[in-house]
MARDOZA-183441 format. One line per field, with one value per atom (N, C-alpha, C, O, CB): chain; atom name; x, y, z. Coordinates in nm, 4 decimals, decimal comma. Glycine has a CB too. Layout:
<rs>
unit	(A|...)
site	(CA|...)
x	(X|...)
y	(Y|...)
z	(Z|...)
</rs>
This chain:
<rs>
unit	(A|A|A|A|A|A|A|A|A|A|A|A|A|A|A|A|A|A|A|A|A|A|A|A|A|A|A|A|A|A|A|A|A|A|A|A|A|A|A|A|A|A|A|A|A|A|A|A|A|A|A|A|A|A|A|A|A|A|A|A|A|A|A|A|A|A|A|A|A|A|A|A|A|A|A|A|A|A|A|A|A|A|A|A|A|A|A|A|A|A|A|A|A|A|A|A|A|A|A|A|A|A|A|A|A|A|A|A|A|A|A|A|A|A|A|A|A|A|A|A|A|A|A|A|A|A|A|A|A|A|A|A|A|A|A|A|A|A|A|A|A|A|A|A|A|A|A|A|A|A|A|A|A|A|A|A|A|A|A|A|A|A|A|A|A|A|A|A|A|A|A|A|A|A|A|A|A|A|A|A|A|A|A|A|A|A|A|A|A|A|A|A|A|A|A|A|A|A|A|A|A|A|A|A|A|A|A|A|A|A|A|A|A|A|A|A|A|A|A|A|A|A|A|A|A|A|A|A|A|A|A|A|A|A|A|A|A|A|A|A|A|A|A|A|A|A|A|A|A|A|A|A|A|A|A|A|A|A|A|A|A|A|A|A|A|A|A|A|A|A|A|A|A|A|A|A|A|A|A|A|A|A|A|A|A|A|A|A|A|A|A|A|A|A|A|A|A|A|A|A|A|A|A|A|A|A|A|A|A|A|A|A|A|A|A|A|A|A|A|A|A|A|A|A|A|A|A|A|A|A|A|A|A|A|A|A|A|A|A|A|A|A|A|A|A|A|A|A|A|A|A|A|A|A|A|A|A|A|A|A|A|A|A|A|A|A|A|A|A|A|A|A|A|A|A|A|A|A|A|A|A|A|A|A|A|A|A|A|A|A|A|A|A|A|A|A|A|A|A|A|A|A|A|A|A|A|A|A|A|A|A|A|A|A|A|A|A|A|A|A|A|A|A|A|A)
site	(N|CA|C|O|CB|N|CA|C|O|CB|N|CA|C|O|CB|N|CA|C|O|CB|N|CA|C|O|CB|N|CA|C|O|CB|N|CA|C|O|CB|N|CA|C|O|CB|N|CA|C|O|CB|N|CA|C|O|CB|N|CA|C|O|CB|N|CA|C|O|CB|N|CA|C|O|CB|N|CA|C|O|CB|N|CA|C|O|CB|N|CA|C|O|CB|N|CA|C|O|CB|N|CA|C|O|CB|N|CA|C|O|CB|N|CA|C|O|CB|N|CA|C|O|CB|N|CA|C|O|CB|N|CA|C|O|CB|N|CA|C|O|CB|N|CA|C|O|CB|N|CA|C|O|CB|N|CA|C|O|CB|N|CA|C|O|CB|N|CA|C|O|CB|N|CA|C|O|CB|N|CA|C|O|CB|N|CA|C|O|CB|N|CA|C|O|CB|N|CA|C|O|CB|N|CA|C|O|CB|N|CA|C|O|CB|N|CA|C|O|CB|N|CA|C|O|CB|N|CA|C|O|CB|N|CA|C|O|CB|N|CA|C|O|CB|N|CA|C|O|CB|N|CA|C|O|CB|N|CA|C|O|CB|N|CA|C|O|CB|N|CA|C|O|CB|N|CA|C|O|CB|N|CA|C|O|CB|N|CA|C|O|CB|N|CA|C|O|CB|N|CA|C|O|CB|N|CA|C|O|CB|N|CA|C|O|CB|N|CA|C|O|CB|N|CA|C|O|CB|N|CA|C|O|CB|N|CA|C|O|CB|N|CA|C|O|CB|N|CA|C|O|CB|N|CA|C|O|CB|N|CA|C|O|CB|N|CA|C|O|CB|N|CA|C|O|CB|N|CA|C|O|CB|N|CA|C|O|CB|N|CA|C|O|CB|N|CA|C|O|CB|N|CA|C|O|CB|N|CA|C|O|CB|N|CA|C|O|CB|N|CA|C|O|CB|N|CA|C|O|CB|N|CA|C|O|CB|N|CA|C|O|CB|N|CA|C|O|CB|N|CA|C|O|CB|N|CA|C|O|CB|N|CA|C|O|CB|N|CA|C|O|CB|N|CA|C|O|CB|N|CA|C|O|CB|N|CA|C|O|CB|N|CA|C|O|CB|N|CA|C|O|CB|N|CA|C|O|CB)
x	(-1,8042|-1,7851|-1,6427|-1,5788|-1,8850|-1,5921|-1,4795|-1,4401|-1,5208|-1,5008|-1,3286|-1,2705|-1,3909|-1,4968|-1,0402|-1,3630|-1,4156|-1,5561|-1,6145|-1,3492|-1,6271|-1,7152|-1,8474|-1,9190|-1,6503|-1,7623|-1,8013|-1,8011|-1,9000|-1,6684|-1,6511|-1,6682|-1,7371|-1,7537|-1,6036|-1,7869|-1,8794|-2,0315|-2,1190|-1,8526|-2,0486|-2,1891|-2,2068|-2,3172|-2,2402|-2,0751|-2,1174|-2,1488|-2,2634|-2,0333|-2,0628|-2,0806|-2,2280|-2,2787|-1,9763|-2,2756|-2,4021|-2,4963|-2,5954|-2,4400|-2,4806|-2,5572|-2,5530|-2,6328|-2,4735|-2,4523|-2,4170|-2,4797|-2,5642|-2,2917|-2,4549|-2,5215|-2,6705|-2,7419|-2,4424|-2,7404|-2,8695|-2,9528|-3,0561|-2,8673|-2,8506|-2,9290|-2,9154|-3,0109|-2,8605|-2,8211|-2,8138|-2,9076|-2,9992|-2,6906|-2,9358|-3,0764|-3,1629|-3,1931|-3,1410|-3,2452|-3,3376|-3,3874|-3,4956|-3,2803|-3,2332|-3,2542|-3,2294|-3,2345|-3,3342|-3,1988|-3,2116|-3,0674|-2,9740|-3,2746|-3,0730|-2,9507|-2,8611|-2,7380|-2,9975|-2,9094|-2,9105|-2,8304|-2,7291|-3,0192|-2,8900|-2,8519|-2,7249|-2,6152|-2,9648|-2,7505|-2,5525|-2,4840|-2,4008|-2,5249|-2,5020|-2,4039|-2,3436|-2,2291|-2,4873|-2,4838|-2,4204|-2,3538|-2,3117|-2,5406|-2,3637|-2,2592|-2,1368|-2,0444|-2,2862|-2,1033|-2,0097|-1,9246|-1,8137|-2,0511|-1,9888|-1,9223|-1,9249|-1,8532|-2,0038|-1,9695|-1,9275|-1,8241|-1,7161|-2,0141|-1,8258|-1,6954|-1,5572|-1,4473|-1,7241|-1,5834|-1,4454|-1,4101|-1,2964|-1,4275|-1,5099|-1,5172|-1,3808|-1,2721|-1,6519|-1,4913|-1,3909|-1,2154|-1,1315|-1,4331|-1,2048|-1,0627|-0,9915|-0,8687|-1,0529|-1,0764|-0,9829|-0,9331|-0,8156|-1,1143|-1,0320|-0,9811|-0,9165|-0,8397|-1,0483|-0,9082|-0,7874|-0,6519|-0,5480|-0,8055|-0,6510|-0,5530|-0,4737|-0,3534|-0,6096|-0,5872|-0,4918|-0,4472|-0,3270|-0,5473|-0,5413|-0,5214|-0,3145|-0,2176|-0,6442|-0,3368|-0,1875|-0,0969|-0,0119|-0,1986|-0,1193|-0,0398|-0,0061|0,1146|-0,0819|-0,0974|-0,0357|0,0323|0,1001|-0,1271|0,0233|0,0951|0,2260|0,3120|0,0474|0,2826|0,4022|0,4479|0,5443|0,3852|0,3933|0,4081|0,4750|0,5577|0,2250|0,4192|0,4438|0,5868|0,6930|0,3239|0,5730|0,7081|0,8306|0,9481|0,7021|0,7979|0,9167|0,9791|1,0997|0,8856|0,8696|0,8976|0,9819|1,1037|0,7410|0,9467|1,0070|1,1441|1,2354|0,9293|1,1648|1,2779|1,3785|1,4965|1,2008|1,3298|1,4225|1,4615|1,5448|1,3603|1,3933|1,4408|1,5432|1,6439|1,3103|1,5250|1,6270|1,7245|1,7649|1,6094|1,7540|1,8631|1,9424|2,0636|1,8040|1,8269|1,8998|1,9688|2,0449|1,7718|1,9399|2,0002|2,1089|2,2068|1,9062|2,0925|2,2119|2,3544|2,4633|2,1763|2,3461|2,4338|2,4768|2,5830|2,3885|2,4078|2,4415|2,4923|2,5362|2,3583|2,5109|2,5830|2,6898|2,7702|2,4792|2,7179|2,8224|2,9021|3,0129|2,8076|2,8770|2,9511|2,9870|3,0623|2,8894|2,9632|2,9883|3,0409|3,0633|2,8294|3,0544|3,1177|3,2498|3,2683|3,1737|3,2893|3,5034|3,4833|3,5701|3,7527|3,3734|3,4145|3,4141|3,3273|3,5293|3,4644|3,5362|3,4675|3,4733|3,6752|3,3999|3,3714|3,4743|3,5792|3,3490|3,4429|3,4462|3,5769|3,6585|3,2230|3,5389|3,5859|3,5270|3,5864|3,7712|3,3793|3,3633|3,2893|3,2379|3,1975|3,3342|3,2786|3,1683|3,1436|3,4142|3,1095|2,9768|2,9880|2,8942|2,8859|3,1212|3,1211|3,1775|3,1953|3,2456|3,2112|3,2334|3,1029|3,0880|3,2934|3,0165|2,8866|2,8094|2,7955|2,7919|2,7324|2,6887|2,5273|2,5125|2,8021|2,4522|2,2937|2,2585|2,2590|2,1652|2,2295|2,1720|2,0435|1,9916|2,2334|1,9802|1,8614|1,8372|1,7334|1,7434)
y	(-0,1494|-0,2404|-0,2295|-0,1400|-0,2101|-0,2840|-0,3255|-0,2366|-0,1894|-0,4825|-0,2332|-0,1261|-0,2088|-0,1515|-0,1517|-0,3320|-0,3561|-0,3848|-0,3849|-0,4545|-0,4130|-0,4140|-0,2379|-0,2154|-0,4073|-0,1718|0,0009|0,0244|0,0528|0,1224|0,0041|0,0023|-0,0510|0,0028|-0,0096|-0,1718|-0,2341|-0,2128|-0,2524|-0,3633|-0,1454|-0,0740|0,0646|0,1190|-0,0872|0,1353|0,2356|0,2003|0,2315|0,3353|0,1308|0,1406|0,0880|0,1057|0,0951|0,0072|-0,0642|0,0483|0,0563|-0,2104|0,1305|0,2408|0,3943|0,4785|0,2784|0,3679|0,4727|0,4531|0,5336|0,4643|0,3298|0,2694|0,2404|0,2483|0,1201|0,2091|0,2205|0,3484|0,3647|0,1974|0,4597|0,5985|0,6444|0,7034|0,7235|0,6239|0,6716|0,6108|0,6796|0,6347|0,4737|0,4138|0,4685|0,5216|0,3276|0,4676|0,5494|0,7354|0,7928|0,5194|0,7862|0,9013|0,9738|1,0945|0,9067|0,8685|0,9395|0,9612|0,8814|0,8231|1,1546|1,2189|1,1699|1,1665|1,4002|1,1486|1,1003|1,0204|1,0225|1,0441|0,9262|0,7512|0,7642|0,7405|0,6103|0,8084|0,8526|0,8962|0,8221|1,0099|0,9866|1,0543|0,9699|0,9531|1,1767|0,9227|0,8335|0,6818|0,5903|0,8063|0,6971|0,5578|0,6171|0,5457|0,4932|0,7676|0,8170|0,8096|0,7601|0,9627|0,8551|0,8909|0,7481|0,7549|1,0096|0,6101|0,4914|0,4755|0,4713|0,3894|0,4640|0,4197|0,5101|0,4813|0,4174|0,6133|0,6800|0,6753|0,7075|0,7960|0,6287|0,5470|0,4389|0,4311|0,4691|0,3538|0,2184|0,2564|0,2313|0,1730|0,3396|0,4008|0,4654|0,4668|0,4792|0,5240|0,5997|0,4451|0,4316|0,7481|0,3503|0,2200|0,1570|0,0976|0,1374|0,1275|0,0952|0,1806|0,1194|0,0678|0,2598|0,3838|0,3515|0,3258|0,5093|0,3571|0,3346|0,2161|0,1961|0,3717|0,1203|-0,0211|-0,0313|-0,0649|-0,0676|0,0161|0,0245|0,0924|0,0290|0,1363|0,2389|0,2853|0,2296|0,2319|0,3668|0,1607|0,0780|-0,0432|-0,0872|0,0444|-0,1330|-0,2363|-0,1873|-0,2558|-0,3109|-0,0464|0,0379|0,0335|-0,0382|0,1717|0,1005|0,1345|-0,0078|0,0023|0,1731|-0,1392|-0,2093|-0,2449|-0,2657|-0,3237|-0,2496|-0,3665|-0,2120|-0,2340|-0,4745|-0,0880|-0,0149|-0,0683|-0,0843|0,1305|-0,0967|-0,1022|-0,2404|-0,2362|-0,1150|-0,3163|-0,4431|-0,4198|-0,4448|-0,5277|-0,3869|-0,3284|-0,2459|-0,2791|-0,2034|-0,1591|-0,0745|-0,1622|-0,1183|0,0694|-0,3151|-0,3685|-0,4821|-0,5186|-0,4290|-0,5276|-0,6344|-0,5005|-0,4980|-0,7032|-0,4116|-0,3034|-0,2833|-0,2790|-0,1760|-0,2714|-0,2776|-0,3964|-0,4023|-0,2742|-0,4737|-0,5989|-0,6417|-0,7009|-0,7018|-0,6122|-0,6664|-0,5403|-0,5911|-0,6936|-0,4185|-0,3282|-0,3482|-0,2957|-0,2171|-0,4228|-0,4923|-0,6053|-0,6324|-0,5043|-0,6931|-0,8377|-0,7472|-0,7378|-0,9552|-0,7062|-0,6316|-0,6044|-0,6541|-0,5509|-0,5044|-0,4326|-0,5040|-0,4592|-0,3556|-0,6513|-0,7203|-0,8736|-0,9515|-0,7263|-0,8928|-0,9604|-1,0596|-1,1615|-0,8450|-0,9591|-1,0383|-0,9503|-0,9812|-0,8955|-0,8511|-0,7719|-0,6402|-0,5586|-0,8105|-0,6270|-0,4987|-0,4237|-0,3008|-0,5328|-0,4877|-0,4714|-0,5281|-0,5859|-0,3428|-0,5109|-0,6255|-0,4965|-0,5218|-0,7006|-0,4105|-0,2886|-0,3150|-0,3023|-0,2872|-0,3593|-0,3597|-0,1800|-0,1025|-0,5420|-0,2049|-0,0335|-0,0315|-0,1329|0,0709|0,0720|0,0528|0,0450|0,0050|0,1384|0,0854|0,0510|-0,0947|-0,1512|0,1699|-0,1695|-0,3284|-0,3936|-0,4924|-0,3961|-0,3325|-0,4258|-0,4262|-0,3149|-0,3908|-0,5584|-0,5396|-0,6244|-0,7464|-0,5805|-0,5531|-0,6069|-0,7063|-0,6578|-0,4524|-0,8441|-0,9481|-0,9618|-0,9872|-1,0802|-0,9380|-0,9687|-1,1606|-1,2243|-0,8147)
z	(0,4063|0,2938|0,2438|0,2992|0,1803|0,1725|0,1188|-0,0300|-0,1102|0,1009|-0,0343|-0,1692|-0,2769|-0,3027|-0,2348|-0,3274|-0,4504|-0,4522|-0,5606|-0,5084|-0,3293|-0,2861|-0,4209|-0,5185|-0,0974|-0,2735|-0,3074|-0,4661|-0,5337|-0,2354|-0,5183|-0,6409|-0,7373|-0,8467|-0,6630|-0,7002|-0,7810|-0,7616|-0,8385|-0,7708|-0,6489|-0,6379|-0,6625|-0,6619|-0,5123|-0,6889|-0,7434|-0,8801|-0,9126|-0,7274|-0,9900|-1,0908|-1,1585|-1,2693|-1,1253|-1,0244|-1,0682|-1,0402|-1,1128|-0,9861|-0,9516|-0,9022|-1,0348|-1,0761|-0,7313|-1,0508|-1,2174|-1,3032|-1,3422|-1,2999|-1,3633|-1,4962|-1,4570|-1,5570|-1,5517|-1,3424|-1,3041|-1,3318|-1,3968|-1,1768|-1,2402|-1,2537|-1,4070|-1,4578|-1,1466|-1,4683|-1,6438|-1,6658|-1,7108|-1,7550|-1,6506|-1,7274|-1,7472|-1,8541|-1,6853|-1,6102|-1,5358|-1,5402|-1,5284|-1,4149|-1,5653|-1,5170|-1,4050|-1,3815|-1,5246|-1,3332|-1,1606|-1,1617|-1,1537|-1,0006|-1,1799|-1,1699|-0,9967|-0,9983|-1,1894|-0,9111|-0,7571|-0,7329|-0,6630|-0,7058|-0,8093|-0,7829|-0,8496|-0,7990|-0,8642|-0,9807|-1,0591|-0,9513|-0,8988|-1,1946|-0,9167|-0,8075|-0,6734|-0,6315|-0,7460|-0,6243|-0,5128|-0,5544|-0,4836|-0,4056|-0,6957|-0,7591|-0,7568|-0,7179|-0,9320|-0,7990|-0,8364|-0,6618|-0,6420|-0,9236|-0,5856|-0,4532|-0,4034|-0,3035|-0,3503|-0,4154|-0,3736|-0,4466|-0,3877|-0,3780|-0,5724|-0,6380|-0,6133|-0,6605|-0,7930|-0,5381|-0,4995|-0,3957|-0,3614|-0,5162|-0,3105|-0,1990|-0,1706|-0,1133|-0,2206|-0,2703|-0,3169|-0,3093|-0,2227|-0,5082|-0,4637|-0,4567|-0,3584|-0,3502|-0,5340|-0,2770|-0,1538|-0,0480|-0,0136|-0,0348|-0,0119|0,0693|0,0281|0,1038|0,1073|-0,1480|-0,1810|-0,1653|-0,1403|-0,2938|-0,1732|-0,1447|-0,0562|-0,0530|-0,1007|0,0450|0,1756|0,2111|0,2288|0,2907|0,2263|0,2000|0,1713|0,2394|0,0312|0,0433|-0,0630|0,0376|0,1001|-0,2323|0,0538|0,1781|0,2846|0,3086|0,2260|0,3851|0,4975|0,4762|0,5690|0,5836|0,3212|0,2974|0,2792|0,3345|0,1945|0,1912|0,1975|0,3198|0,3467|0,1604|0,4021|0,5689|0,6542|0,7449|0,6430|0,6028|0,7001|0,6114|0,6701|0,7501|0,4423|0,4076|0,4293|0,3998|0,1711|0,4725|0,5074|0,6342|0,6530|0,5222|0,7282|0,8837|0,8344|0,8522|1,0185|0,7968|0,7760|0,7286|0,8074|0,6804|0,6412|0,5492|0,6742|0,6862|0,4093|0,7449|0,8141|0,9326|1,0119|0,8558|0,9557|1,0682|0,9796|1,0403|1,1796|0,8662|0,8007|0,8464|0,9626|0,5986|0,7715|0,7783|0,9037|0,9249|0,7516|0,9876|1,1807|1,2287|1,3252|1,3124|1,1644|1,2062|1,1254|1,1708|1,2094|1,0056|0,9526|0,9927|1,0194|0,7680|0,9937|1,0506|1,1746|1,2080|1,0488|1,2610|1,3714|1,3663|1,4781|1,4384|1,2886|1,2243|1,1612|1,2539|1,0940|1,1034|1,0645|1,1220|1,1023|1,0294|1,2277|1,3677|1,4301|1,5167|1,4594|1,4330|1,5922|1,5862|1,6788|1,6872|1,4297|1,3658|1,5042|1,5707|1,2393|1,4758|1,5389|1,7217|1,8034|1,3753|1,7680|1,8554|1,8031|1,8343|1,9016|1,7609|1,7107|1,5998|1,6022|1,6595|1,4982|1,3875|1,2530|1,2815|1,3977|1,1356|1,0536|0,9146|0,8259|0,9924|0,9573|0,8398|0,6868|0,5798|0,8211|0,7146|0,5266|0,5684|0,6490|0,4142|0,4511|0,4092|0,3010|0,2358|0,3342|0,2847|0,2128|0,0997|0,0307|0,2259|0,0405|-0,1406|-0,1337|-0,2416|-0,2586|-0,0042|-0,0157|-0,0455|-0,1174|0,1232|0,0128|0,0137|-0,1016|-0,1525|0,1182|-0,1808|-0,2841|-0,2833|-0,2775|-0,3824|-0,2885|-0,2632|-0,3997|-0,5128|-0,2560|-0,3757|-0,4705|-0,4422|-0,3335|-0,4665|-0,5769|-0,5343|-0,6235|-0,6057|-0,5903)
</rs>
């Protein structure tokens, strides 16, 4: 199942067993809903992972547009360069 998925059945599974009583059912709400949070977790981590990979290839390429400019290279130096966002 899915991060928000989990999370939303634990909490239905929490507030069920408090109803009820069933110390159990709390618990296995508690361990779905952290469930949930750990797939979001990572989820978050591999979206990091990919916009780095992305990021370190704009970077490869433009240091290579740089370098190869005239042949020779271009002589900007790194306090020439100024990042706009």
């Amino acid at each position: 199942m899915g991060e928000i998925t989990n999370k939303a059945k634990g909490r239905i599974k929490q507030a069920l067993g408090s109803l009820i009583g069933d110390k159990g059912l709390k618990r296995e709400g508690e361990d779905d809903e952290r469930k949930g949070r750990i797939e979001g977790a990572v989820k978050d981590v591999n979206h990091a992972v990919e916009d780095a990979k992305h990021a370190v290839k704009e970077v490869a390429k433009w240091q290579l547009t740089v370098h190869h400019i005239d042949g020779t290279g271009c002589g900007v130096r790194p306090d020439d360069v100024h990042v706009v966002s």
